[in-house]
N, C-alpha and C positions, 0 to 999 in steps of 0.2 A: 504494500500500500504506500503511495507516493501521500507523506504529510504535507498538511495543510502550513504553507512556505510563507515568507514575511509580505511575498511581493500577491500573492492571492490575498494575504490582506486587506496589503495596497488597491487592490481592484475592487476589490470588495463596498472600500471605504468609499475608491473615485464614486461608485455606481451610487452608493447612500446622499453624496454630494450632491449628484444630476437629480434624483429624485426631490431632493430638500430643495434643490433652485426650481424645480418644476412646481412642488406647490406653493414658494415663496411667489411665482410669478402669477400664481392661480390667487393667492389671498390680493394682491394688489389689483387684481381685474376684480372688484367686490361685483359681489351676486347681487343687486339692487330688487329684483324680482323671482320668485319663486321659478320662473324659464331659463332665470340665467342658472340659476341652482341645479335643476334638474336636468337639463336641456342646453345648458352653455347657451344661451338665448338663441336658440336653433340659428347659429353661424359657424356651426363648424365643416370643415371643407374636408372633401376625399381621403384625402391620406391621414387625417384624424379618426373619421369614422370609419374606415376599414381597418385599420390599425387598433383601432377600441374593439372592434367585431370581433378581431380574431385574438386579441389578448386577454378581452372579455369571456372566450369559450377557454382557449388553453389555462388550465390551471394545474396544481400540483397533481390533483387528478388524475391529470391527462401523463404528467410524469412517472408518477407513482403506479396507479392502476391500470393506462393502456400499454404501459411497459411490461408491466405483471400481464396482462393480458396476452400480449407477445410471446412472454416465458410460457407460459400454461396453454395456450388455443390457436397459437400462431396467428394466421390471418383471420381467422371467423370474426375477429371482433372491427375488421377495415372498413368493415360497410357505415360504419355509423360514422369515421371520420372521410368519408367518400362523397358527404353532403355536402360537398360546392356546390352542385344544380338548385339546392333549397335554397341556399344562398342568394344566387338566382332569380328564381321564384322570389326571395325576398325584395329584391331592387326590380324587378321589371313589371310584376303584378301587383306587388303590394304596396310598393314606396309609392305611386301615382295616389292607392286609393287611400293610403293613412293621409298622403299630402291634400288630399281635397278635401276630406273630411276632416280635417283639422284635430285629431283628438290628440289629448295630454297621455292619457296610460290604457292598456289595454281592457281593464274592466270599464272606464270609461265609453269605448265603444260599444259594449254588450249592452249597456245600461239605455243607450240613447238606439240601438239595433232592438232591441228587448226588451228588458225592464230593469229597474234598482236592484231586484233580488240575485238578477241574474250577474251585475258587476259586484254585488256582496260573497257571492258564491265565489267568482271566479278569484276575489282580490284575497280572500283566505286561504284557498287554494294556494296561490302563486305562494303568500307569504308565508305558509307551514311548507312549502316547498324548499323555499328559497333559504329556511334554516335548519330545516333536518334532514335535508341532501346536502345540496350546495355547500353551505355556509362550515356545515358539521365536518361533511368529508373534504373541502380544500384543506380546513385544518390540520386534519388529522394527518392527510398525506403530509403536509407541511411539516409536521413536528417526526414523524415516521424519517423521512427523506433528509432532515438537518440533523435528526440525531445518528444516522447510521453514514454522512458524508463526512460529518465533523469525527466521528467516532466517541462522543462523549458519553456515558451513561446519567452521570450524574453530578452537578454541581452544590458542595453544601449539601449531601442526602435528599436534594430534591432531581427526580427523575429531570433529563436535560428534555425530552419528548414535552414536558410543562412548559418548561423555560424557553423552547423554542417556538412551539406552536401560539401561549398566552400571547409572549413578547411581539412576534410577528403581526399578531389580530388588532393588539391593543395599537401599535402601530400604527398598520393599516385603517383601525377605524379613525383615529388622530388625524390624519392626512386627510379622510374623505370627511371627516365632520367637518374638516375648514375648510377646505377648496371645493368642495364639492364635484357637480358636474364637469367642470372646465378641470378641476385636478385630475379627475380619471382621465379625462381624453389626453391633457400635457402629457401625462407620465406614460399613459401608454403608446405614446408614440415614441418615448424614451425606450420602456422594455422590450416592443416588441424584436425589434434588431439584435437586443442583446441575447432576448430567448433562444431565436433563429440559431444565432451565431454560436452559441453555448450548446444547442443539440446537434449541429451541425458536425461540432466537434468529437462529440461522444460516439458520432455514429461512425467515421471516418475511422479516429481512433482503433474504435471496437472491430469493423472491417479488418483493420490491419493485422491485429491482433489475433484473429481468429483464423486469416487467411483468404480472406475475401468473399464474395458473396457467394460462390458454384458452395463454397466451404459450409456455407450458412446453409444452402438449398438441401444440401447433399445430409447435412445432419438432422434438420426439421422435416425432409420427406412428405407429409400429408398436411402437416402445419399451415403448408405452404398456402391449400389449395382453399380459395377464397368459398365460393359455392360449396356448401355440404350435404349428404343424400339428404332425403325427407324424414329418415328414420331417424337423424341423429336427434340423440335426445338434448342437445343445447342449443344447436344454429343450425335448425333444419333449414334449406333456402325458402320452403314455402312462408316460412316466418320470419326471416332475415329481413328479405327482398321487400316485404311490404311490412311487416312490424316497425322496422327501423324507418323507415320512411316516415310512418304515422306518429314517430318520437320527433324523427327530424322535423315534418312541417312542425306541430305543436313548437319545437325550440328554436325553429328558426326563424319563422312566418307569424309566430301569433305570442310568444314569451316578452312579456316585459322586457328583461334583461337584455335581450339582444334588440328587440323592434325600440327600444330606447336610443339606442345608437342611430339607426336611422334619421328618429324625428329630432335629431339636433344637426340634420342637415338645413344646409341655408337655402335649398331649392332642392329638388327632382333628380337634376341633373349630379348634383354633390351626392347626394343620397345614393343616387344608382351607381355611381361610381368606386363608393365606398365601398358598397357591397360585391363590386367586381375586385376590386382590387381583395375585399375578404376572400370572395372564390378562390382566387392565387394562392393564399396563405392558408385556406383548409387545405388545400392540396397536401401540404410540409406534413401534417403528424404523423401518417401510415408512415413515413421515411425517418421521420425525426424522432416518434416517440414508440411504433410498433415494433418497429423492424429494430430498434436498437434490446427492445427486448428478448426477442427471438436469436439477435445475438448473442448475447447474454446465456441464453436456454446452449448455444453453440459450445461456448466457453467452458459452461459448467460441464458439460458433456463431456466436454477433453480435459478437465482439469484444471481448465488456466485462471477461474472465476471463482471466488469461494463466494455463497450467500448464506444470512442467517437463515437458521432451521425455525421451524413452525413447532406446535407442540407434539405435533406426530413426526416429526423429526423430517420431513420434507424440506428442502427450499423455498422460501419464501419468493412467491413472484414479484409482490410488490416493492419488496427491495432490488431486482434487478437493477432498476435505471439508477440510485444511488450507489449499488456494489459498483456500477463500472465506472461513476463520476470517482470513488474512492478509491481503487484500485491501477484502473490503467492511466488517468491522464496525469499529463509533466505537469513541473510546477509553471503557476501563471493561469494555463487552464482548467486550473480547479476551480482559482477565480471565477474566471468568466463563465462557468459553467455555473457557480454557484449561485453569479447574479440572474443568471437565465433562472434558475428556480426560484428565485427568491421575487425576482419578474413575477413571476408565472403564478404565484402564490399571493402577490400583494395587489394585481392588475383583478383577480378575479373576484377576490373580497370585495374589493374598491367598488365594483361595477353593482357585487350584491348590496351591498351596502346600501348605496345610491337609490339602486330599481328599489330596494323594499321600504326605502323613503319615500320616494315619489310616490309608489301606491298605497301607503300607509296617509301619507297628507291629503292627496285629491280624493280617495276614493273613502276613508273613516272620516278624519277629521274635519276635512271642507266642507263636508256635508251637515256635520251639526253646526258649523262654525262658518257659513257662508261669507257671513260679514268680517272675516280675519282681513288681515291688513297683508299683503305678500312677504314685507320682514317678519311678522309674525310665522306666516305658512315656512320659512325659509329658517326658523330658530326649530319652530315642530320637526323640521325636515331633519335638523341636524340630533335634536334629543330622539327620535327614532330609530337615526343612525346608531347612535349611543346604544341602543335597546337592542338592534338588531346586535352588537358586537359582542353585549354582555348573554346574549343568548346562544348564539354560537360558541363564545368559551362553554358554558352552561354543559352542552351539548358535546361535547368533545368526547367524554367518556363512551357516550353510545359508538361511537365510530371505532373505540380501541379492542370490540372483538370482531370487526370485520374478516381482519387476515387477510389470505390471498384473495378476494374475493370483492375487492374495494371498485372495481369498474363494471363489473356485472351486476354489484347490488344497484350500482347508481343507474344502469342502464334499465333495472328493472322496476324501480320504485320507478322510475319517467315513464316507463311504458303501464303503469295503472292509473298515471295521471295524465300521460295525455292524448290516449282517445276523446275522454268527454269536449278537453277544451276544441281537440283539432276537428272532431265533428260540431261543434257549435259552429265557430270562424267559418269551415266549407259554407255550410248550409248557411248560416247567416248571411254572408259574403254573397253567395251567389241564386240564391235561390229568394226571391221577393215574397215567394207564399209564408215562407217561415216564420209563425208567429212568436211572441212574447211566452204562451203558456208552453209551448216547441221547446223552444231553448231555455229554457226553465227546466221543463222535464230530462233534456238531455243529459243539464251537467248533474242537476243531481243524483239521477240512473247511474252517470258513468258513475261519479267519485262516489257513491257508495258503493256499487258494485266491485270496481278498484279495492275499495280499503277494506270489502271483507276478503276478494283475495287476499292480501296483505296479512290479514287476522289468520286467514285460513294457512299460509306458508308459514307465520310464526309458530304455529301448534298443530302443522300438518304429523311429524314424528310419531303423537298423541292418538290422532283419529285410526280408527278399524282400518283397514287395508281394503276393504272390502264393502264401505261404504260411501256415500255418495258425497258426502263433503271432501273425502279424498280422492277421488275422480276428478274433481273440481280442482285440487289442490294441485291433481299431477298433469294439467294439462298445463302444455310446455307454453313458459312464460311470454314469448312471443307469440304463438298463435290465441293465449289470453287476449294479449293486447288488439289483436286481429277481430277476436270475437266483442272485442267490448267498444272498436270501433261502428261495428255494422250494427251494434245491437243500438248505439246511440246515436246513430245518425236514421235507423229504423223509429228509433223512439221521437224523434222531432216531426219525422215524415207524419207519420201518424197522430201526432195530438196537434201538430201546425193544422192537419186538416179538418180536423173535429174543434178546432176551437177559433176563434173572432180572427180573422185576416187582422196581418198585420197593417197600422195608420199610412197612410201617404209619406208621415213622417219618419216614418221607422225604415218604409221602405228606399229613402231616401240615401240611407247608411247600408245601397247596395251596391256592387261594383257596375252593374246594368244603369247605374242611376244617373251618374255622371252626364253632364253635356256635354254637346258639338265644343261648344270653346274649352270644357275640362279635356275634351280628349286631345284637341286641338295642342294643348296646356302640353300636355304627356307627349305626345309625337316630338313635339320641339326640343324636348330635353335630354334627345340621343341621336346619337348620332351613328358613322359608321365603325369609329373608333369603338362602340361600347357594344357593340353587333361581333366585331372579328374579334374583341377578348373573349366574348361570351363566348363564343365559338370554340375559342382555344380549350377554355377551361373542362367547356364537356366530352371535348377531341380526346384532350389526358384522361379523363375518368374512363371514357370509352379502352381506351389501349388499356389501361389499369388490371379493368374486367375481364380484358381478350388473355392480358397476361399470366394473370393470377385465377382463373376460371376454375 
């Protein structure tokens, strides 16, 4: 193991500096409005918002568990970062219609599509989402991945896993309680290069070390192979191929946290571009963060890799991507490899932080409290934030029996919660019949049905074998997700038509609804430049799929 050298330090600290100048420069643009707070007063330009996009999805996560994912299933788990096209979808369908409709946060539009009940449903949703996924498991990766690169156990008899994870949050919320909006988007235009450049390293490295890539193929064998029968019982393609899909719309197309990034474009044009230039950069994690795992799985195979054991005495996957930040690279590059995680850790907080302000003020608070003053909504935004950080510490403990198993749980608690929302958005979106009692029934079909699976996986062990709540339980977690799409887009079809047609007004908040001059609007805001990126982007996923088939 190459230790942690004075000059990784050194880089360490430069990175802490850029970040401090970034939200020094954020406190001096003061937030005078709750748009400038949430929203950096919707003027931020392309390379802010696509650079937030994708530093906003990459988190420790993504280090930790799609690396572990690598070690443990090879490719089965690329499909879910192979959603550039949703990305897509997000800038060329949907920036148009959030930009006409003007809305602040996503329950927002269900409310004014729908009804209050139905933006109350969704904005609790998003927020027990946003803290006991999200919030819980960047943590945890965080504190997992700094105590086993640093190699500390303990500082003063307290576990270094506390000290690195609290330290980091507390941080992270400190930054985003003063700068707000405008501090995520500065800083993450600081990290995202450094991430890049940081995993870029690890994977080169690790190539080298192992012997190159026929080395990697030749050891992983079926790892490799992206598409899985129908019979397999974790990534069958019949549930891959459209399971993952129906996570990705709901996270990419209809999620606060990401469709945030968007609406603090300064037009149409900035907006779509953002999200092209994100295309480019989802491309990076199967190369940056899968494959370096499955190196890893190489390594250990021949020897060359030691990881910690698990309680059954196994390798641990989620420590791959940190065993080979600790092991193979020189000094200097531990640095910059550090700051890419420590990026990737503080960009993704920052972002939850923010989105669960923003929906916590417009969609709870502004509503009893209409007559708030915007410095007022802008002080709630920040004691929120506060609330959101102390709950995430709170929650940390839940995440430390995960184990190897840290990217599959996340993928799977998303797939019971987002059918309900991605079939509300479809329907609501594009179908004008959909009434208020419709989407109403949907979400709450889906997310109760969702959390009794949930109930039902926590105490499946328990039930008879041979009875029906365990049938339920053993149907494979993605064609769940499959069945709980169609059963809630069935359930709106049906009570939209048994119950009052939606208002003129409602129907207004439909993408059909737009005028000759809104389209007019949308045409002028691309060009042929933003035609042949797009192009590129789905060109690569294509060969991707012909490759890895």
């Amino acid at each position: 193991m190459t230790a942690f050298h004075w000059l990784d330090w050194v880089i360490l600290a430069g990175f802490g500096g850029g970040m401090l100048g970034a939200v020094l420069w954020s406190l001096w643009k003061k937030e005078e409005t709750s748009a400038d707070y949430f929203l950096a007063g919707r003027n931020a330009g392309w390379v802010s918002i696509g650079s937030s996009i994708f530093a906003s999805n990459i988190g420790s996560e993504h280090l930790v568990g799609l690396a572990g994912a690598g070690f443990v299933s090879g490719m089965a788990m690329a499909h879910w970062e192979m959603h550039a096209w949703l990305i897509l979808v997000l800038g060329w369908v949907f920036v148009p219609f959030y930009d006409r409709i003007k809305v602040f946060t996503m329950p927002e539009f269900l409310e004014r599509r729908f009804s209050p009940a139905s933006r109350s449903i969704l904005s609790v949703i998003s927020l027990v989402s946003y803290v006991l996924t999200k919030v819980a498991v960047t943590v945890y990766a965080g504190g997992v991945v700094f105590k086993t690169v640093f190699g500390i156990e303990s500082i003063n008899g307290v576990d270094f896993f506390w000290i690195s994870a609290v330290g980091l949050v507390v941080l992270t919320g400190i930054y985003t309680v003063l700068g707000g909006m405008r501090a995520v988007m500065y800083t993450s235009v600081l990290q995202t290069p450094v991430l890049l450049v940081g995993s870029i390293v690890i994977l080169v490295a690790g190539l080298a070390k192992v012997g190159g890539w026929s080395e990697v193929a030749a050891i992983c064998g079926d790892k490799l192979k992206l598409v899985r029968p129908a019979a397999d019982p974790e990534f069958p393609w019949t549930g891959v191929l459209f399971g993952s899909a129906i996570i990705g719309f709901w996270y990419w197309c209809t999620d606060q946290y990401i469709v945030q990034r968007v609406l603090s474009g300064r037009n149409q044009h900035q907006s779509r571009r953002g999200t092209i230039l994100a295309g480019y950069f989802k491309l990076l994690p199967v190369f940056i963060f899968l494959i370096p795992g499955m190196i890893a799985y190489a390594l250990s195979q021949k020897g060359l890799l030691a990881l910690p054991l698990d309680a059954s005495g196994q390798p641990m996957g989620d420590a791959a991507f940190a065993s080979l930040v600790a092991q193979l690279l020189p000094i200097g590059f531990k640095g910059v490899v550090v700051c890419g995680l420590l990026a990737a850790l503080m960009s993704s907080l920052a972002s939850l932080f923010n989105s669960s302000a923003a929906l916590f003020t417009a969609d709870f608070y502004k509503k009893f409290h209409p007559r708030a003053s915007e410095q007022h909504l802008v002080v709630v935004g920040r004691i929120a934030t506060a609330a959101v950080v102390v709950l995430g510490i709170v929650w940390i403990p839940v995440m430390q029996g995960l184990g190897n198993v840290l990217y599959r749980y996340l993928q799977a608690v998303q797939g019971l919660l987002a059918p309900a929302i991605a079939a509300v958005f479809i329907m609501g979106v594009f179908w004008k019949r959909a009434s208020a009692a419709g989407g109403l029934s949907g979400l709450a079909v889906g997310f109760s049905m969702g959390m009794f699976r949930l109930w039902l996986d926590v105490i499946k062990t328990r039930l008879p074998q041979d009875g029906l709540l365990y049938r339920i339980a053993d149907i494979n977690w993605l064609h769940y997700c499959e069945l709980l799409f169609v059963i809630c887009v069935g359930t709106i079809w049906i009570v939209s038509r048994l119950s009052k047609p939606p208002t003129a007004e409602m129907q207004r908040y439909t993408y059909g609804a737009a005028t000759p001059e809104e389209r007019a609007a949308m045409r002028a805001s691309w060009n042929n430049w933003d035609v042949v990126h797009t192009a590129v982007i789905l060109g690569v996923i294509v060969v991707f799929y012909a490759y890895f088939w």
